[in-house]
C-alpha positions in Angstrom: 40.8 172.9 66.6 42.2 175.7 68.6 44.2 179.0 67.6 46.4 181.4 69.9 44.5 185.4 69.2 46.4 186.8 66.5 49.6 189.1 67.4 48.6 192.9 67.2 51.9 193.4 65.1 51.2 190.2 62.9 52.0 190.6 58.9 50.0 190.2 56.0 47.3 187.0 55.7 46.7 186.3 52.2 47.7 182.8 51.5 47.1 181.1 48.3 44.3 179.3 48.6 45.2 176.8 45.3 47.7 175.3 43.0 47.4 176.9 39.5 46.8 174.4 36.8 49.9 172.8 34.8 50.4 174.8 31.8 51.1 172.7 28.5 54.2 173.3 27.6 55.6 173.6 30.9 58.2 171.9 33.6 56.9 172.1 37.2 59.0 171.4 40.3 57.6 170.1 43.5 59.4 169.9 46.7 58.6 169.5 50.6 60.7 169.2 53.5 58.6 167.7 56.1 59.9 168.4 59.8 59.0 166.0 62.1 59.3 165.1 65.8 57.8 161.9 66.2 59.9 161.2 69.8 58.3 164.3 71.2 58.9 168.0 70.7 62.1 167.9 72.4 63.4 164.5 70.7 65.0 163.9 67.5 64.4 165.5 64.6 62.9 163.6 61.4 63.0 165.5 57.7 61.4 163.8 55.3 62.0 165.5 51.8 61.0 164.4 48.6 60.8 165.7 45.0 59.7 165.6 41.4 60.4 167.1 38.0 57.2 166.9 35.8 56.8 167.7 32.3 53.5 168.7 30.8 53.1 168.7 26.7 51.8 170.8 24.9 49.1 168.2 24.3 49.0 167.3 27.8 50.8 164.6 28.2 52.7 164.2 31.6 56.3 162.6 31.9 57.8 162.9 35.4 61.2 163.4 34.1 63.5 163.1 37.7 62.4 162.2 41.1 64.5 162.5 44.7 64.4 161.8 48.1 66.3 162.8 51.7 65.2 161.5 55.0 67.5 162.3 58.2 67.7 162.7 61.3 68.9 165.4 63.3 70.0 165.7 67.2 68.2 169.3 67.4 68.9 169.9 71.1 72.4 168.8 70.9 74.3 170.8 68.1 71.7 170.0 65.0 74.2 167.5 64.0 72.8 165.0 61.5 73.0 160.9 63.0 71.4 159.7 60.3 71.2 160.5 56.3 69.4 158.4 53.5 69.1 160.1 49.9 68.1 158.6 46.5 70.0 158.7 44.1 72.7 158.0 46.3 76.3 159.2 45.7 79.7 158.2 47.1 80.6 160.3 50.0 77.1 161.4 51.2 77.7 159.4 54.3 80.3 161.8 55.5 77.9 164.5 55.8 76.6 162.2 59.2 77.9 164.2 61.9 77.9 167.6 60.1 75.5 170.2 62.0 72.2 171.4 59.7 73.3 174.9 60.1 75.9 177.5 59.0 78.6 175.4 57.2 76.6 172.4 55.9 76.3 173.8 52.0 79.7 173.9 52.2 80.0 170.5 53.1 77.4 169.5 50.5 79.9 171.1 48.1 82.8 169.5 48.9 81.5 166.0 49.3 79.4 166.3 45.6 81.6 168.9 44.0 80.2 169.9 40.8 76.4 168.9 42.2 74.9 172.4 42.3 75.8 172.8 39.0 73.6 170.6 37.4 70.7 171.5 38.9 69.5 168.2 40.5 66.3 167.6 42.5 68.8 165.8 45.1 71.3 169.1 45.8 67.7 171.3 46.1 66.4 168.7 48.9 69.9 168.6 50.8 70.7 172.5 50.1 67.1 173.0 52.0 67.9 170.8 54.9 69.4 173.5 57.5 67.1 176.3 56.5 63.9 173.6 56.8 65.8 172.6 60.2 66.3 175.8 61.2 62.5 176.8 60.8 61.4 173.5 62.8 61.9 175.3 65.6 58.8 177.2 65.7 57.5 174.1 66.6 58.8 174.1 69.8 58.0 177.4 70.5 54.5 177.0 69.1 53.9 174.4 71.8 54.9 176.4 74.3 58.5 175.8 75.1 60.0 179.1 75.1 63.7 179.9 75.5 65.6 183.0 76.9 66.3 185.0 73.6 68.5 187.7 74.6 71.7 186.4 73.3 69.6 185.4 70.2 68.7 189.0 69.8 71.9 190.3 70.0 73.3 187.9 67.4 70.6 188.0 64.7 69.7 192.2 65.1 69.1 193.4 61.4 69.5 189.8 59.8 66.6 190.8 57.7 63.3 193.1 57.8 61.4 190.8 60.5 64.9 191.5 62.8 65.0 194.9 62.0 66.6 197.3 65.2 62.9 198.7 66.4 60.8 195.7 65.1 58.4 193.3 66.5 61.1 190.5 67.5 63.4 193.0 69.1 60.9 194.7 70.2 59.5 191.3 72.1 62.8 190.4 73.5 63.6 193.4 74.9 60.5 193.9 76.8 60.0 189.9 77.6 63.1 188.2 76.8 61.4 185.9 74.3 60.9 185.9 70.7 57.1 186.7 70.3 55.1 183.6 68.9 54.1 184.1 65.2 50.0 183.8 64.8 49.5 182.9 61.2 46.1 182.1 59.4 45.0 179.0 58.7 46.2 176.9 55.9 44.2 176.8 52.8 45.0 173.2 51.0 47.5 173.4 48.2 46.4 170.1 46.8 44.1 170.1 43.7 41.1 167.7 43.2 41.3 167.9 40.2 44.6 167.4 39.2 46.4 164.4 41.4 49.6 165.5 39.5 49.6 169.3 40.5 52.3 168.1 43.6 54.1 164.8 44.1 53.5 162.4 47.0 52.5 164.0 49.9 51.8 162.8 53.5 48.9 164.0 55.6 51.1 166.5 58.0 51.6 165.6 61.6 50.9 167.4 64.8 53.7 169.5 65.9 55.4 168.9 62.2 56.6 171.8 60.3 56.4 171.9 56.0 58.0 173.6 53.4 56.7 173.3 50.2 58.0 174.6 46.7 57.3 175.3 43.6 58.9 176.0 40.3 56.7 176.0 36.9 58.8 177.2 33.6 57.3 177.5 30.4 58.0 179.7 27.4 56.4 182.2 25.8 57.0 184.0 22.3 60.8 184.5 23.3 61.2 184.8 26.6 61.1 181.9 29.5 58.5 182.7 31.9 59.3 181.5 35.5 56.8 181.0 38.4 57.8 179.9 42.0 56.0 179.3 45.1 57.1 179.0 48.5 54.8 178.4 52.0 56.0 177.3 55.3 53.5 175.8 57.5 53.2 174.3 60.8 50.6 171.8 62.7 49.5 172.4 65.8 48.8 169.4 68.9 45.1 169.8 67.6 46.2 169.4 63.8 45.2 173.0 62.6 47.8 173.6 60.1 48.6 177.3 60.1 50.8 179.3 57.4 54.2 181.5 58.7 55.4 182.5 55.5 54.6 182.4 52.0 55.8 184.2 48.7 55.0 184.0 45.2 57.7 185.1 42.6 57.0 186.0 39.0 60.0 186.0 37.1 61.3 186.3 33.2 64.8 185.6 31.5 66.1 186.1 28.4 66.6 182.5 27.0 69.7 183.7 25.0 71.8 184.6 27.8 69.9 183.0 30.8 69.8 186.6 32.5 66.7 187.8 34.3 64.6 190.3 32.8 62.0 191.1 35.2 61.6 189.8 39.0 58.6 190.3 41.4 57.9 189.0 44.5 54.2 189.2 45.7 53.7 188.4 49.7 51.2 186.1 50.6 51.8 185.6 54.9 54.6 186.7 56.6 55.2 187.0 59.8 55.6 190.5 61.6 54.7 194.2 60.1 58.2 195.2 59.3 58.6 191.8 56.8 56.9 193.1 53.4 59.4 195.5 53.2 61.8 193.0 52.3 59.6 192.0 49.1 61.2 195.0 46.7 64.6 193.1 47.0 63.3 190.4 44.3 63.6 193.4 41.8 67.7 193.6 42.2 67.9 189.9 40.1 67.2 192.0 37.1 70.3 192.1 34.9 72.0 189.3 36.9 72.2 185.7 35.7 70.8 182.5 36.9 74.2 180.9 37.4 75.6 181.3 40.4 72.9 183.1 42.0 73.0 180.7 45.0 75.6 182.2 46.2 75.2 185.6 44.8 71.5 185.9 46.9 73.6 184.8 49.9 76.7 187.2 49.7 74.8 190.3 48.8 71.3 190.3 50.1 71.7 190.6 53.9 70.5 193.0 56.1 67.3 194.7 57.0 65.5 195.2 53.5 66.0 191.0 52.5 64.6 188.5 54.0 65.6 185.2 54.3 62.9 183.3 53.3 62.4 185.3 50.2 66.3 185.2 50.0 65.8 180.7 49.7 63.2 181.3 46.7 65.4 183.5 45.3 68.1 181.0 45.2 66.5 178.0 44.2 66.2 180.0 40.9 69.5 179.0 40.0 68.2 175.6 38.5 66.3 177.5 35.9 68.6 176.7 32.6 68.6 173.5 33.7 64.6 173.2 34.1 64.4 175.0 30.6 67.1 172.5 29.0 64.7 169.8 31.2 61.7 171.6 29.0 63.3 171.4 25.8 64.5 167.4 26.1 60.4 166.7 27.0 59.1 168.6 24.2 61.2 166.4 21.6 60.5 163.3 23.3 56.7 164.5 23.3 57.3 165.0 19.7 59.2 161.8 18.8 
């Protein structure tokens, strides 16, 4: 299996190179987006997303407490509008969203077709609020394979977005002199998959060649009086040979005070990320202290822009906002463990 030489200006390449074991006493989330262009790189594209609420006893009993599932597919070339949407549990109104591009303005249309959704925290809004940022990130696929498209208008639009389009980084650096976006050259992909534990994720298909992934996870637990918060986030992407490769990955640690659901510490460690200039962007994590899990979707999204966020970091950031409801989730399975 073959490899392009690593960029000179390439980012840190420290993946994880396993799943920490479920802690009793815990809730763990599991989600993936699988990208997928089974019609060649060029073709539709297929997202198969799936995920599962699991809850661990303190004895060690397992419950899976919710599952949920999106599959669509998306005209990439032609707007990234979405022809075709199937999600379980279903919900009135979810058909509408066919026709609706997977890019700026599709939360919004999430919200107004299941008003009320992101507020209870479900496995099904975390799946369809990921849908244009795991469409979005397909595209290194296409790249990856060699397609390579003109970037200077790209350039101009997305300058100081976050640390990895800083003015004077690597990308803008690369478009300037060539006129692409230089190719990311990750390491390989350790597996996150446990042998020992066939609970540690849900369901997951081998990945394909020329597929992207994005996998999450969120563990909560308590300890003594404070609710201890762990999340993990990777993208990764198969090559034609099958070498699975990792762009970017974070790690979060996090803490909030059960009483008023506010976060008392927040730390983001950097596993792989793209370009040089990215770590920089890790030290944003630290401004969620003080500021409370509700709401923070769209708190992370108003008010973390610019050169020291990024916007992958920014998505794990925001996925936080279904903490109280993982921690009422923890609560409910610890009195049924108990009944």
């Amino acid at each position: 299996m073959s490899s392009r030489p690593l960029h000179p200006r390439h980012g840190p390449h420290d993946p994880a190179t396993a799943t920490p074991p479920r802690r009793p006493g815990s809730i763990r989330r599991t989600t993936t987006h699988d990208s997928l262009r089974p019609d060649g790189l060029l073709g539709p594209l297929v997202v198969v997303a799936r995920g599962r609420d699991l809850h661990t006893g303190v004895r060690g009993a397992t419950r899976v407490l919710s599952t949920a599932s999106v599959d669509a597919r998306i005209d990439y070339v032609g707007g990234r509008s979405v022809t075709a949407l199937s999600v379980a549990p279903t919900a009135q109104g979810l058909d509408t969203l066919i026709g609706v591009a997977a890019s700026s303005g599709f939360r919004q249309a999430l919200d107004e077709v299941l008003p009320g959704e992101r507020g209870t925290g479900s496995l099904r809004y975390q799946l369809l609020d990921d849908l244009p940022t795991a469409a979005l990130v397909s595209g290194f696929a296409v790249v990856a394979a060699g397609v390579r498209v003109p970037s200077k208008h790209l350039g101009a639009q997305n300058e100081d977005l976050c640390a990895g389009w800083a003015t004077g980084g690597t990308i803008m650096l690369g478009i300037e002199q060539d006129g692409f976006v230089p190719v990311v050259t990750g390491p390989p992909a350790p597996t996150l998959l446990s042998p020992d534990d066939d609970l540690a994720w849900h369901d997951i298909a081998p990945p394909s060649p020329h597929g992207m992934r994005r996998w999450r996870r969120i563990d909560v637990w308590r300890e003594l009086d404070v609710v201890q918060i762990e999340c993990f986030f990777r993208d990764s992407h198969v090559n034609t040979d099958g070498l699975e490769t990792v762009v970017h990955e974070y790690a979060v640690g996090a803490a909030v005070d059960p009483s008023t659901m506010r976060f008392t510490k927040c730390e983001a460690a950097v596993g792989v990320l793209p370009w040089m200039e990215c770590p920089g962007a890790a030290a944003s994590a630290g401004r969620l202290v003080g500021a409370p899990a509700s709401g923070l979707r769209q708190w992370v999204r108003e008010t973390f822009v610019g050169p020291p966020t990024c916007t992958h970091l920014n998505d794990t950031l925001r996925a936080m906002e279904d903490v109280p409801v993982l921690v009422a989730a923890l609560a409910e399975g610890d009195r049924h463990e108990n009944a």
